[in-house]
C-alpha positions as a LaTeX table, in Angstrom:
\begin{tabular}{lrrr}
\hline
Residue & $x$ (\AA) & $y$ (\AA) & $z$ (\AA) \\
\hline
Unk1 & 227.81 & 69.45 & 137.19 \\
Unk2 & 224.25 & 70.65 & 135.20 \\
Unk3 & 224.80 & 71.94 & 131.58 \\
Unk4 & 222.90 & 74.98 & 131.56 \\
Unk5 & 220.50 & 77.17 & 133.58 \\
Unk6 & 220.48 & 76.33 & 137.01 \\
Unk7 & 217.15 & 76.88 & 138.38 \\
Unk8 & 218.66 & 77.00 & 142.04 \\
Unk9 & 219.90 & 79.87 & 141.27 \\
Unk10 & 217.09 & 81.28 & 139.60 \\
Unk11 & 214.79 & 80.81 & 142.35 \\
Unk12 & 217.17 & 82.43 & 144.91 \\
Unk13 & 215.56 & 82.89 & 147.94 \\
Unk14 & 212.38 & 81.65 & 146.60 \\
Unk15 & 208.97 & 83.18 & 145.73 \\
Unk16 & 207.28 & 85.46 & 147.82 \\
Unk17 & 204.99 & 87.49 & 145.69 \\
Unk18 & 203.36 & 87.12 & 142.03 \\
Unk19 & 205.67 & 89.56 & 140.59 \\
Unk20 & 208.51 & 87.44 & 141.64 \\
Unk21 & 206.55 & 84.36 & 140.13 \\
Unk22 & 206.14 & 86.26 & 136.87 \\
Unk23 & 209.78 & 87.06 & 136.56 \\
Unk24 & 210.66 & 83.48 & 137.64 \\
Unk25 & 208.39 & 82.19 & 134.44 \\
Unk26 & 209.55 & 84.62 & 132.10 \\
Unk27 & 213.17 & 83.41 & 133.53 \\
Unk28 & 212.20 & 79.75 & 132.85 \\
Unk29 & 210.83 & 80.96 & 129.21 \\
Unk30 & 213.73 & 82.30 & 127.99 \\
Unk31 & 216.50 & 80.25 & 129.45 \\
Unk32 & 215.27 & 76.42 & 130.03 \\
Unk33 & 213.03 & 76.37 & 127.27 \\
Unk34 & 214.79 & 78.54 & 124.74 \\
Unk35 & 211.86 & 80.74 & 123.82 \\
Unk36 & 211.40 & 83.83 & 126.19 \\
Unk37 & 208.15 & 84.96 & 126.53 \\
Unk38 & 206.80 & 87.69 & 124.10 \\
Unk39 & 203.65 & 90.19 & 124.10 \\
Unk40 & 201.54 & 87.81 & 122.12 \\
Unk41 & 201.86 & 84.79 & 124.17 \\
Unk42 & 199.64 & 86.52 & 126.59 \\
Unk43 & 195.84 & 86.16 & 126.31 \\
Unk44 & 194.14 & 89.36 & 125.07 \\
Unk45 & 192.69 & 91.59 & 128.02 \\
Unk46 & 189.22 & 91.25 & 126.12 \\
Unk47 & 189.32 & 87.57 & 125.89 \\
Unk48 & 189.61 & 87.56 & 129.72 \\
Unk49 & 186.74 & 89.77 & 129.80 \\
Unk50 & 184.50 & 87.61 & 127.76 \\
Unk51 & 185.86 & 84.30 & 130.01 \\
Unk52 & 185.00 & 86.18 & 133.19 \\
Unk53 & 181.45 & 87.62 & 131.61 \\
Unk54 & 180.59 & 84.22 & 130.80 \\
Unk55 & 181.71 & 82.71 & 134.51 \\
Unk56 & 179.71 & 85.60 & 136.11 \\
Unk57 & 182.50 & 86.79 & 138.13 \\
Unk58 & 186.47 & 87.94 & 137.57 \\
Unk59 & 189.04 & 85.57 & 137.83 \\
Unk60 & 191.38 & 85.12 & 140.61 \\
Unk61 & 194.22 & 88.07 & 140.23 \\
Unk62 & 196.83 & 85.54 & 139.75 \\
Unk63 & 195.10 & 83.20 & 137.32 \\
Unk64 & 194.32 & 86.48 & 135.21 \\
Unk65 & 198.00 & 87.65 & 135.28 \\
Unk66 & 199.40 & 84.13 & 134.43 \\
Unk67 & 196.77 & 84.28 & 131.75 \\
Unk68 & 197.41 & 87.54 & 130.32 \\
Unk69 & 201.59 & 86.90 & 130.23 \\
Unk70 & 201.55 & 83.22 & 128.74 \\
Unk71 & 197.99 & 82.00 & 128.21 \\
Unk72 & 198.92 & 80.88 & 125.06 \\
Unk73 & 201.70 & 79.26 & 125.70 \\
Unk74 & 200.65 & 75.62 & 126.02 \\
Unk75 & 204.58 & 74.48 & 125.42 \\
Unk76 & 204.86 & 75.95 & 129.17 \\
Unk77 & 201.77 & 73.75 & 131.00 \\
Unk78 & 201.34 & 70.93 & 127.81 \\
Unk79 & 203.33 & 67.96 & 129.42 \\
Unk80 & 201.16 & 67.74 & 132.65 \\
Unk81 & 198.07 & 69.06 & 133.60 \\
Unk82 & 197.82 & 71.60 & 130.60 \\
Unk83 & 195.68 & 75.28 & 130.99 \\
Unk84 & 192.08 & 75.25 & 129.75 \\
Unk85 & 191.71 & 78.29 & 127.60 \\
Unk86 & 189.65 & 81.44 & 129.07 \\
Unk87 & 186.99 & 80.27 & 126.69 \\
Unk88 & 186.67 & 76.91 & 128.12 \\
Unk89 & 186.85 & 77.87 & 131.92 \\
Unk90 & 183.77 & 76.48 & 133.57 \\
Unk91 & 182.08 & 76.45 & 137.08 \\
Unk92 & 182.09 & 71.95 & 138.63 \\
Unk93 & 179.17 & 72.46 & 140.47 \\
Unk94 & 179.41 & 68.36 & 141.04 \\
Unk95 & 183.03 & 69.47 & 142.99 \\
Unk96 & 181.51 & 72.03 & 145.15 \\
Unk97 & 181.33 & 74.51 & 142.70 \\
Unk98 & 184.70 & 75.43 & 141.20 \\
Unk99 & 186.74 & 77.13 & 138.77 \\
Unk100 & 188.59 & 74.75 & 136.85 \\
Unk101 & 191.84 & 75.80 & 135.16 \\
Unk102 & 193.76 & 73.16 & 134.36 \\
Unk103 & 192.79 & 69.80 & 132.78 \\
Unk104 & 195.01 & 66.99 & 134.72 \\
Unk105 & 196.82 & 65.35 & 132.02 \\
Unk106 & 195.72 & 61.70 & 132.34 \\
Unk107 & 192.16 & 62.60 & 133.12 \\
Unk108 & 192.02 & 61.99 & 136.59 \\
Unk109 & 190.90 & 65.29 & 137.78 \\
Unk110 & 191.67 & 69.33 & 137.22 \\
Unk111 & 193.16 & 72.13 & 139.24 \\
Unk112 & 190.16 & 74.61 & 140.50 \\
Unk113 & 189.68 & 77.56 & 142.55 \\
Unk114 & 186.55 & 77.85 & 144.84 \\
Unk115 & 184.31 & 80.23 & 142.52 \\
Unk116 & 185.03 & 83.62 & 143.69 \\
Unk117 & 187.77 & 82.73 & 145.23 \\
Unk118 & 189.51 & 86.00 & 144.47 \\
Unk119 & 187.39 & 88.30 & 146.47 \\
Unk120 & 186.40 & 85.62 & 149.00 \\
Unk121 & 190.44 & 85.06 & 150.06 \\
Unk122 & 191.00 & 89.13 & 149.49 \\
Unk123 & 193.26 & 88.10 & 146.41 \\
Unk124 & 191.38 & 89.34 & 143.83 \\
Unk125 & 190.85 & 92.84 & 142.06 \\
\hline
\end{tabular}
């Protein structure tokens, strides 16, 4: 028998939508780690601004949600594969031109998004 939230449960009948996501890490905040999320763990809507001015383009809808509810929350993406800050977001042209996101933990590669990806997969804003 588990000792505390059981993430089974949590997740239900899964994930079907970002709002359901959202609730799921504000879940996972709050009762696994111990600190539920707050307003200023979120990045501020004019630092995503300045991230997406500087890429040229917005940011996926989902990345910019996740962002703006616990961007600064590196406790919640630190052990593996933590999130690169909206300031540091960057294009890999050398990987076909990419948004990376995530730095892979042990340096062996980083989670990206085709650039545009947002309004290319009908996603975005």
């Amino acid at each position: 028998m588990l000792d505390g939230p059981d993430v089974s449960v949590a997740l239900g009948d899964g994930v079907t939508n970002r709002s359901q996501a959202w609730d799921f890490v504000r879940w996972f905040s709050g009762k696994w780690i111990g600190r539920p999320l707050r307003p200023e763990d979120g990045c501020a809507t004019d630092e995503l601004i300045a991230a997406e001015n500087g890429l040229g383009f917005e940011l996926p809808a989902a990345l910019r949600e996740g962002y703006a509810l616990w961007g600064r929350r590196d406790d919640l993406t630190r052990q593996q594969d933590p999130l690169v800050p909206p300031a540091g977001l960057y294009v890999d042209d050398a990987l076909g031109g990419v948004l990376v996101f995530r730095r892979a933990g042990f340096e062996s590669g980083a989670d990206e998004f085709p650039a545009g990806f947002g309004q290319v997969a009908g996603i975005g804003p």
